[in-house]
C-alpha positions in Angstrom: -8.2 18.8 12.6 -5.3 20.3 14.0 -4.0 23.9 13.8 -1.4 24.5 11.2 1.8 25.0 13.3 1.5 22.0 15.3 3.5 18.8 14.4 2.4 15.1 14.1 4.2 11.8 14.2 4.9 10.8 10.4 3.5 6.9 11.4 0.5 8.6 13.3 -0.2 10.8 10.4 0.3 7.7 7.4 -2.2 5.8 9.6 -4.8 8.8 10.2 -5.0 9.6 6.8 -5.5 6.0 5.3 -2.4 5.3 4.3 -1.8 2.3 5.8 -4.5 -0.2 8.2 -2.8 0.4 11.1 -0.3 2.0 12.9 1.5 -0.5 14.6 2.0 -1.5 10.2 3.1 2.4 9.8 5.4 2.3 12.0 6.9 -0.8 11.2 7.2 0.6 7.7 9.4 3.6 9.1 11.4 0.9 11.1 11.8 -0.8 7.7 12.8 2.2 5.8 9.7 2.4 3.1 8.6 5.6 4.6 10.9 8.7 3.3 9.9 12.3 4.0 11.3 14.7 1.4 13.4 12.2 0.2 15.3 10.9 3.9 14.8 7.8 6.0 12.5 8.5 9.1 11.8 6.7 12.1 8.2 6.3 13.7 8.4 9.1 15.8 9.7 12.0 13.3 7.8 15.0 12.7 5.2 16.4 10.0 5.1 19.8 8.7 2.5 21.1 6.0 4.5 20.9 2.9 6.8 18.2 3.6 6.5 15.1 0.9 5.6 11.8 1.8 6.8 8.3 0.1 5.3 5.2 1.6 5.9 2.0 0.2 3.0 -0.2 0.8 1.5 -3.4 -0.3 3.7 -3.7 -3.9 3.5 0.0 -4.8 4.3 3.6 -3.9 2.4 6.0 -2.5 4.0 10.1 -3.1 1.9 12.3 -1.1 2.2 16.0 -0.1 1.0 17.1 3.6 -1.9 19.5 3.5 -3.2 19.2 6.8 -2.0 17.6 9.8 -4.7 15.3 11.7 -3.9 13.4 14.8 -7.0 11.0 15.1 -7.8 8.7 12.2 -10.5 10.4 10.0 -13.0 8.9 7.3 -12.1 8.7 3.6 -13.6 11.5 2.6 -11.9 13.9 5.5 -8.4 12.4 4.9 -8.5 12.4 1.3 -8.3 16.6 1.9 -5.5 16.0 4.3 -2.5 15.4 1.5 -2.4 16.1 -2.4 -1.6 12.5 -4.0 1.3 13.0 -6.6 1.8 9.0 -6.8 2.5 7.1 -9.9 -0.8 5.1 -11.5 -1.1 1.5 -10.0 0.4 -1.0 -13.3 -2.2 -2.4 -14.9 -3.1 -6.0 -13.5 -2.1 -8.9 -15.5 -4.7 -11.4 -16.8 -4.6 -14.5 -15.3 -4.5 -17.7 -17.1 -6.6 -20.1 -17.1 -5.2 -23.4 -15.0 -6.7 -27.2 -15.4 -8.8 -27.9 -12.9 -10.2 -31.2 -12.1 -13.2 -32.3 -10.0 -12.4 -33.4 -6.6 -12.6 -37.2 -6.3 -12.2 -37.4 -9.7 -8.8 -39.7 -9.1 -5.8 -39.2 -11.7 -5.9 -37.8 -14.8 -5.9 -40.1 -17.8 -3.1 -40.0 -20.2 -5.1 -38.1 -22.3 -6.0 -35.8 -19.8 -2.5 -35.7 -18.6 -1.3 -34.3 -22.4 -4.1 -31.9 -22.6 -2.9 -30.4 -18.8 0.5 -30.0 -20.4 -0.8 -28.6 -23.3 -2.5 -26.1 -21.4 0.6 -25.2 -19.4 2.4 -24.6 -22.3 5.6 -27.6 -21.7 
């Protein structure tokens, strides 16, 4: 852990703390523009303060954090989890997925029977 009144890069600190796999994919985040700290556009190499708010958006949803501590080395779960306060938004609920026609493999074409009933299925 780092003392309070040092600084960290925003994609080293998004990586350390589990916010992302990896930081070559943190800072291409920051290239893209999903990263905002307290509510502006940063690059990779842009610094952290205690306090500051995080936005990350990562794989479909995003992530609002608050920096508590600043860590330069990638800590465990547990460790990182202590490092920013998560003020994000639940995850949506996950849709229900619908049941599709399968058929054995080998099994040839489907019938014209079987053909209606795969229709049927799909709802045309």
């Amino acid at each position: 852990m780092e003392s309070q009144d040092a600084t960290v890069r925003v994609d080293s600190w998004i990586w350390s703390v589990r916010l992302t796999k990896t930081r070559a994919l943190a800072a291409a985040a920051c290239r893209a523009g999903h990263v905002r700290v307290n509510g502006e556009k940063v690059k990779p190499a842009q610094s952290l303060h205690p306090g500051d708010e995080v936005r990350v958006f990562h794989a479909g949803r995003e992530r609002v954090v608050v920096v508590a501590k600043l860590v330069r080395k990638r800590v465990g779960p547990v460790p990182a989890a202590e490092c920013f306060v998560d003020n994000s938004p639940p995850p949506p609920p996950r849709e229900e997925v619908a049941v599709v026609a399968a058929r054995d493999r080998g099994a040839g074409r489907p019938t014209k029977r079987e053909r209606r009933d795969i229709e049927r299925l799909r709802g045309q």
